[in-house]
N, C-alpha and C positions, 0 to 999 in steps of 0.2 A: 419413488422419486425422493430427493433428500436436494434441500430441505423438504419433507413434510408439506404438501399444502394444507391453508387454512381448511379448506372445504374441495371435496372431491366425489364426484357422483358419474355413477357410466351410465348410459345410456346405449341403447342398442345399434348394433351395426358398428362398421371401422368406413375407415377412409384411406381407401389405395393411396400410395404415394408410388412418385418413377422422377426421372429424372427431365420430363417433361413437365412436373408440377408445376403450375404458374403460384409467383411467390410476387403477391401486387402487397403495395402498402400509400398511408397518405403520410406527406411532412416529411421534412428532415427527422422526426423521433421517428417515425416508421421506415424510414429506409435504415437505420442506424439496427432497429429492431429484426427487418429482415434478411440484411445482412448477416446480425448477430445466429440468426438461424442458419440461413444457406450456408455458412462457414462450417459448421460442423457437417453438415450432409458433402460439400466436398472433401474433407476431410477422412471421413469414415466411407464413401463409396464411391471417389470420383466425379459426381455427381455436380455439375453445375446449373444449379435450377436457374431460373432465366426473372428478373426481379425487374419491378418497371411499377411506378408509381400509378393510380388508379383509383378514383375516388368507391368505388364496390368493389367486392370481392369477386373473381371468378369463377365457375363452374370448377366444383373440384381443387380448387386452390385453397391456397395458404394466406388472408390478409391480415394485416397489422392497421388498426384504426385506433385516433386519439380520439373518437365521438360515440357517444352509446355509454360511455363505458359509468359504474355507480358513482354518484357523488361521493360518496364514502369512504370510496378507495384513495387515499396517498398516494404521493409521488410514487413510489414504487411497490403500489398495487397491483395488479391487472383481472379480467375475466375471462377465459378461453376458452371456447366451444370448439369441439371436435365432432363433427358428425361425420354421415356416409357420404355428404354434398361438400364439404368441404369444413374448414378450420378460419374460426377469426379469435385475433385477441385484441380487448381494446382493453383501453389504459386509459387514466388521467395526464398520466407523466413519461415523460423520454422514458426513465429506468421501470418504470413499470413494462410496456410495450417491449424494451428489453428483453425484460425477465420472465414475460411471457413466451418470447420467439424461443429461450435456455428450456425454459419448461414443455415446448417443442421438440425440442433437441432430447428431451432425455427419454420422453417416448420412442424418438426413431431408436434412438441408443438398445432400448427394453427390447422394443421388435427384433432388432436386428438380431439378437440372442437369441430368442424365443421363436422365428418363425422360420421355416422355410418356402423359398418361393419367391411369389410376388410381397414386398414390403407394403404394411397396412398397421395404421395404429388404430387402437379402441377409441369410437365415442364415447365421448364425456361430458361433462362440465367442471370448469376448476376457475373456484375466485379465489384469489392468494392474495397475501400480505406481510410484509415481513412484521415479528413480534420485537426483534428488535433494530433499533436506526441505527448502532455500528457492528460492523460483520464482519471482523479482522484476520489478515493471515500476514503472519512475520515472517519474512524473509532474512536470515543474517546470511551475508555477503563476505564479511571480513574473517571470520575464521576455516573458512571457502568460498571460492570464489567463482559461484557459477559466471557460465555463459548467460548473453543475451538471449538466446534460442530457448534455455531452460527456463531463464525468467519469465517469454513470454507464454512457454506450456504453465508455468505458474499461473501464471493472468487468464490463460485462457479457462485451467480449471477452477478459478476463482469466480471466474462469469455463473460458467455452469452451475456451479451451489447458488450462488445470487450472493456474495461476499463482496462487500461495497470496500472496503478498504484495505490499501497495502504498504501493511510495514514494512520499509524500507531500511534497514538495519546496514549502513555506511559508512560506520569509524567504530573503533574497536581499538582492544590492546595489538592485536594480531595482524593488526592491518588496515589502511585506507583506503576508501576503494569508489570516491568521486573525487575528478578534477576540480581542483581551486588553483587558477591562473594566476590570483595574487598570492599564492605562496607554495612555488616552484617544488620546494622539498619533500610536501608532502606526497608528492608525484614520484619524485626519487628517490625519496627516503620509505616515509611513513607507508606506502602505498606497499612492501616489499619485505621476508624477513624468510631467517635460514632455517632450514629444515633440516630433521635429524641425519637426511643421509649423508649431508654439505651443500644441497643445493638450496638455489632460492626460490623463495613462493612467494605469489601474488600477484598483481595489477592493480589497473583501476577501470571506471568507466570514464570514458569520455564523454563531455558535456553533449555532443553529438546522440552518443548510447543512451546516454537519460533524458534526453528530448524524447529518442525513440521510444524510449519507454513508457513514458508519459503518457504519450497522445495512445499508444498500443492500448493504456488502461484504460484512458478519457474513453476511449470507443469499445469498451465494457461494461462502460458504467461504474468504474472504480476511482476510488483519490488515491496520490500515493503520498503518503507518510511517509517523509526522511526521518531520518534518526541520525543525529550530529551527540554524540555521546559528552558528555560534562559533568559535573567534574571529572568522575574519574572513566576506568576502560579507557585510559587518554596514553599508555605506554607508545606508539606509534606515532601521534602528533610530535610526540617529547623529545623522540628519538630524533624526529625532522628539528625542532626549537626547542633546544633542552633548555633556553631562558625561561620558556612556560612554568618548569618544574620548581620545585621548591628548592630542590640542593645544587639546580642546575647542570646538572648530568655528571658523565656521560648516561646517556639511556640508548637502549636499543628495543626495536618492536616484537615486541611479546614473541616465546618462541611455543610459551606452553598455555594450558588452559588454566583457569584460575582467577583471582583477584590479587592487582596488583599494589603493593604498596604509594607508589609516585603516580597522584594525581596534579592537574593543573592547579599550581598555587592563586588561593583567594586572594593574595594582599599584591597581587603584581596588575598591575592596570594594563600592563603586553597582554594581559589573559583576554581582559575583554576586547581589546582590540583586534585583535587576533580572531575570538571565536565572531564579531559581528561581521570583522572582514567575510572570515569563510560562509557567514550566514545570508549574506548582501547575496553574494554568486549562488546559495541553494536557492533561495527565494528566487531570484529569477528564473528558474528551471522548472520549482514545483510550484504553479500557479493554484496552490488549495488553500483552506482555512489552517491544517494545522502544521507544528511542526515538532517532533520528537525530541526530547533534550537526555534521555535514558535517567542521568540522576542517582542511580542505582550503586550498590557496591563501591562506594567513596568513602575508604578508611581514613580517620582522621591522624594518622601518626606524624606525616609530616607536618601538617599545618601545628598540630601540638608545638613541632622541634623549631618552625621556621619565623622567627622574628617579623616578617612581612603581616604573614598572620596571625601573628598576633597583635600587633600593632592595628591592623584592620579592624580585628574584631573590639580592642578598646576605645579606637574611634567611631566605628559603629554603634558602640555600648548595645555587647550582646553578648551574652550568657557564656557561652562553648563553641564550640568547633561545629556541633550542630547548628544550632542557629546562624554562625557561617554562612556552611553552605544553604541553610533559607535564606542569605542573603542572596548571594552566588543566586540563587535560582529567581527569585524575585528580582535582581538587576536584568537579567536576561529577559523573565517575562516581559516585563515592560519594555525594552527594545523592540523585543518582538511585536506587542499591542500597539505600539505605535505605530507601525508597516501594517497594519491589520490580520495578524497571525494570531494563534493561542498555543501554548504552549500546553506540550502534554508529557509526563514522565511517569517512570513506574515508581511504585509505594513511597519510597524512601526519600524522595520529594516533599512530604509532608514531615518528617521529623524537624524540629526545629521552627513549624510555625509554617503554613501552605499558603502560595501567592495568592492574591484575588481570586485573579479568571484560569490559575492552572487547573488542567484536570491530570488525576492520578488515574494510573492504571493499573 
């Protein structure tokens, strides 16, 4: 199994399964839980086991129970016994009971390779825990642009590992690729860009698609981390509001890989307007604690050449171009903390002096 459980012990005898398996559970976290199971048994053999709340387990079943389970165990702990009478997992927490029904699923998974015949997993005992609270898989969206279909085989093998969260990687040089209704262009513009043969590539998701998305992870037990890129990776934004940029265009959206020179100018106050507007509409969408800001790869040559910022940085009374963008990321933090958001960005976020409450990654 991967991940690896904490503690794993067999015990003698297996437990037939068929597609008559009663699959009982208590609570809304145990129907969530054996849901999370019966999903892959349909899935991999047609198989629609027949689920219905029930404070016991029954003969030969599969139950999901929040009681019994160690004090010890965290939210997304769990204990699973699998005998010849049947399988229970209890949990203290929603995602524990979860990650038990995944941890179900990977033994049907193991049989279905290894047996022929009637389908039966080993007795065991397995108390799990994750070693760590964040469990990340990034998705970049904007230099391709999967389907929904693909995102949610993403989320569903995200479950299966027991991976709590999903970077959602949504602006880029290359491309935009969520609606924002108060600013049309990025839709027509930024969202779009030409491709070696002549044609054009891209999209976007509609506010509709990442609703979908959303609640698809919420009932995995995952958050999804947007990533709204700043300063730079901003060639696509710029393309749509070349006033964003420092030389004010023209720009157009990324056509290669790379890092690009024209980042969103620090001394233009359109900047933060602009990124809170687009942040107001993400926030409503992704109801979590955090939200991506990248940070990353923001050469300073314009802001050197551009009079805005420099003037910025003298009224700020701050060192360089670095310290800068620690402002840039420290005016954002705090927008954000006040809506009760944390910002998170990777390394380069720290040069220059790191916000409060950001965290780097």
């Amino acid at each position: 199994m991967i991940p690896k459980p904490a503690s794993q012990h067999p015990l003698d005898g297996s437990l037939p399964l068929s597609e008559k398996t009663p699959v009982t559970f208590q609570g809304a976290a145990g129907s969530k839980a054996a849901e999370g199971f019966a999903r892959w048994l349909r899935r991999w053999m047609g198989w629609r086991l027949p689920t219905e709340e029930a404070a016991d387990p029954k003969p030969n079943g599969v139950h999901f129970s929040p009681e019994g389970a160690e004090g010890s165990l965290g939210e997304e702990g769990y204990e699973l016994l699998v005998a010849p009478t049947g399988a229970v997992v209890r949990a203290l927490g929603e995602a524990g009971l979860f990650y038990g029904g995944q941890t179900l699923a990977c033994l049907v998974r193991d049989a279905l390779g290894a047996q022929a015949g009637p389908l039966s997993i080993p007795a065991m005992v397995v108390r799990d825990e994750p070693r760590f609270a964040w469990r990340e898989s990034m998705l970049d969206c904007c230099r391709h642009m999967p389907s929904v279909a693909y995102i949610e085989r993403h989320l569903d093998l995200m479950a299966l590992l027991k991976l709590n969260r999903f970077h959602w990687h949504l602006t880029e040089d290359q491309g935009w690729r969520i609606q924002i209704d108060g600013y049309p262009r990025l839709m027509e513009v930024a969202a779009w860009r030409k491709a070696e043969d002549g044609s054009t590539y891209g999209g976007f998701y509609t506010k509709d698609e990442v609703r979908h998305i959303v609640r698809y992870a919420k009932e995995r037990c995952i958050e999804v981390v947007p990533e709204i890129e700043m300063p730079g990776h901003s060639m696509a934004a710029l393309a749509a509001y070349p006033e964003l940029g420092c030389t004010g265009g023209p720009y157009e959206v990324g056509t290669k890989w790379g890092i690009y020179e024209d980042i969103y100018c620090a001394g233009t106050d359109a900047v933060f307007e602009f990124l809170q507007g687009v942040l107001e509409e993400v926030l409503e969408l992704f109801p979590f604690g955090w939200v991506h800001i990248g940070g990353d790869e923001a050469p300073k040559a314009r802001w050197q050449s551009c009079p805005k910022c420099q003037a910025r940085i003298r009224a700020e009374g701050l060192e360089d171009e670095f310290e800068l963008q620690s402002w840039f990321i420290r005016r954002m933090e705090a927008w954000l903390a006040e809506r009760g958001r944390r910002l998170i960005g990777w390394d380069e976020i720290h040069e220059g002096g790191l916000p409060p409450s950001a965290t780097v990654q």
